[in-house]
C-alpha positions as CSV (number, residue, x, y, z in Angstrom):
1,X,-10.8,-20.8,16.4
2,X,-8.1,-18.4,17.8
3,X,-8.7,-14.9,16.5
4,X,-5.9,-13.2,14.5
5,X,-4.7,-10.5,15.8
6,X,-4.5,-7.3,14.0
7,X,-1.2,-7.8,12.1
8,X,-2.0,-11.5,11.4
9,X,-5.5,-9.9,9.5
10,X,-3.7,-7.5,8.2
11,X,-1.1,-10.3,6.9
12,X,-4.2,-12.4,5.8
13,X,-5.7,-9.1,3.8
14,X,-2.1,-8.9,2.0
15,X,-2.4,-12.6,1.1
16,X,-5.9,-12.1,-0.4
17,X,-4.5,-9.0,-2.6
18,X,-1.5,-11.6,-3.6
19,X,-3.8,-14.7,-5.1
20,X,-5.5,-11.6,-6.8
21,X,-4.3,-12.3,-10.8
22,X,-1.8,-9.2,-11.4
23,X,-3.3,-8.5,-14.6
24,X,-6.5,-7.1,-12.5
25,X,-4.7,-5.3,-10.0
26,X,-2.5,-3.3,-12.5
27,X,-6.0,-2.3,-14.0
28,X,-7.0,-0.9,-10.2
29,X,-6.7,3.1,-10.7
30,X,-6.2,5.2,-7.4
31,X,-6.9,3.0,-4.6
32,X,-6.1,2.5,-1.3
33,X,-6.5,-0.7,1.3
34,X,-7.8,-0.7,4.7
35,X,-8.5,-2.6,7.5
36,X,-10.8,-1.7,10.4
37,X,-11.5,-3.2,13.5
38,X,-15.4,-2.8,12.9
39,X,-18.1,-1.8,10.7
40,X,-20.0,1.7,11.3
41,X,-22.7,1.0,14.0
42,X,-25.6,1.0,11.8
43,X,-24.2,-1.5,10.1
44,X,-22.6,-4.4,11.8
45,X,-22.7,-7.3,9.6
46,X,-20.4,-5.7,7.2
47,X,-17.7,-7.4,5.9
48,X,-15.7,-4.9,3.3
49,X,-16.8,-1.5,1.7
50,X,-15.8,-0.4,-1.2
51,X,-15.9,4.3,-1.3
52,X,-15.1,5.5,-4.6
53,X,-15.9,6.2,-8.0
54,X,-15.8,3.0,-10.1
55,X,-13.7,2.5,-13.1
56,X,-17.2,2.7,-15.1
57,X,-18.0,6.1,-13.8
58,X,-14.9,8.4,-13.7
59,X,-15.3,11.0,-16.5
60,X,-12.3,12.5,-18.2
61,X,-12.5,15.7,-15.4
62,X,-12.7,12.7,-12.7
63,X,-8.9,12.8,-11.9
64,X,-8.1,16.6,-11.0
65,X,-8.2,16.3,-7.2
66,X,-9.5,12.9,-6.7
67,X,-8.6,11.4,-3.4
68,X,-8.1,7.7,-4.0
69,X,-11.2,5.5,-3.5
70,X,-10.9,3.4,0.3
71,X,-11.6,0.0,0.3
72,X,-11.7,-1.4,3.9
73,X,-12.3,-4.8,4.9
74,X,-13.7,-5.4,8.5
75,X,-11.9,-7.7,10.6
76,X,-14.6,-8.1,13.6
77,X,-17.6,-9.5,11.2
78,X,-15.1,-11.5,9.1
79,X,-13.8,-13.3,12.6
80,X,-17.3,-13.1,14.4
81,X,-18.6,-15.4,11.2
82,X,-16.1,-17.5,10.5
83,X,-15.6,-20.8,12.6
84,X,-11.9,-21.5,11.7
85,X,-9.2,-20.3,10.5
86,X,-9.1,-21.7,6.7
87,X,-13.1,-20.6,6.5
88,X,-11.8,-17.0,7.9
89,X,-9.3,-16.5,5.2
90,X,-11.7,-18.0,2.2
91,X,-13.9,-15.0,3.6
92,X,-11.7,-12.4,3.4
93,X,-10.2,-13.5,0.4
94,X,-13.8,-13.0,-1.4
95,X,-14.5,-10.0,0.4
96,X,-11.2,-8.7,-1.5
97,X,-12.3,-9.7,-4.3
98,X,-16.2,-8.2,-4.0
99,X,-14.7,-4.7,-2.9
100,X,-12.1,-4.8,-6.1
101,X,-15.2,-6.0,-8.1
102,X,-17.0,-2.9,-6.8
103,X,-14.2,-0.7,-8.3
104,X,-14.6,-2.0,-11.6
105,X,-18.1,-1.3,-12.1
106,X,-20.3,-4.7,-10.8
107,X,-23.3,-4.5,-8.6
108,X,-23.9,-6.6,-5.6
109,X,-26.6,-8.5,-7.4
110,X,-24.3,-9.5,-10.5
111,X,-21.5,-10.6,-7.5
112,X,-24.0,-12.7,-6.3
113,X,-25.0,-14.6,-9.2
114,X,-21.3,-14.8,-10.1
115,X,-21.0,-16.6,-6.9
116,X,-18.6,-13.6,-5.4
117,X,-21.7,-12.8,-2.7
């Protein structure tokens, strides 16, 4: 597979956020989208990260001074595990959707048995 370069991920990231139904993203409260080359060191499997307060959390104080919540989606995993191009943007298409889920409340183990793992 030839690897994307960063624009194309970036590009592919953009596409991912586009399938996702508008009706969910309008719902999507102070967030901001990232893309990194690479994971931090300790952890270099992962493929998206999700740093914020979810939806399920905020308190009505929550919003004075919040800096939006980062989701960032790794583009060095996602190509490293991928072994061509249609697999690489299923991938980062549900690791868009896992991060967003994250947001909105659900746990890695509900993703999981939702099939969003």
């Amino acid at each position: 597979m030839r690897e994307l370069t960063r624009e194309e991920f970036e590009d592919a990231v953009g596409d991912a956020l586009d399938a996702v139904p508008a009706e969910l993203l309008r719902l999507l409260d102070n967030v901001v989208f990232f893309v990194e080359d690479e994971p931090p060191p300790d952890e270099p499997d992962l493929l998206g990260v999700y740093d914020g307060v979810p939806l399920t959390d905020r308190g009505d104080a929550w919003a004075m001074g919040a800096l939006p919540d980062r989701i960032t989606i790794f583009r060095g995993p996602l190509t490293r595990m991928c072994a061509t191009h249609e697999e690489l943007l299923d991938e980062i298409a549900v690791t868009v959707v896992h991060e967003i889920a994250h947001h909105f409340g659900i746990d890695d183990a509900r993703l999981h048995r939702l099939g969003w793992g």
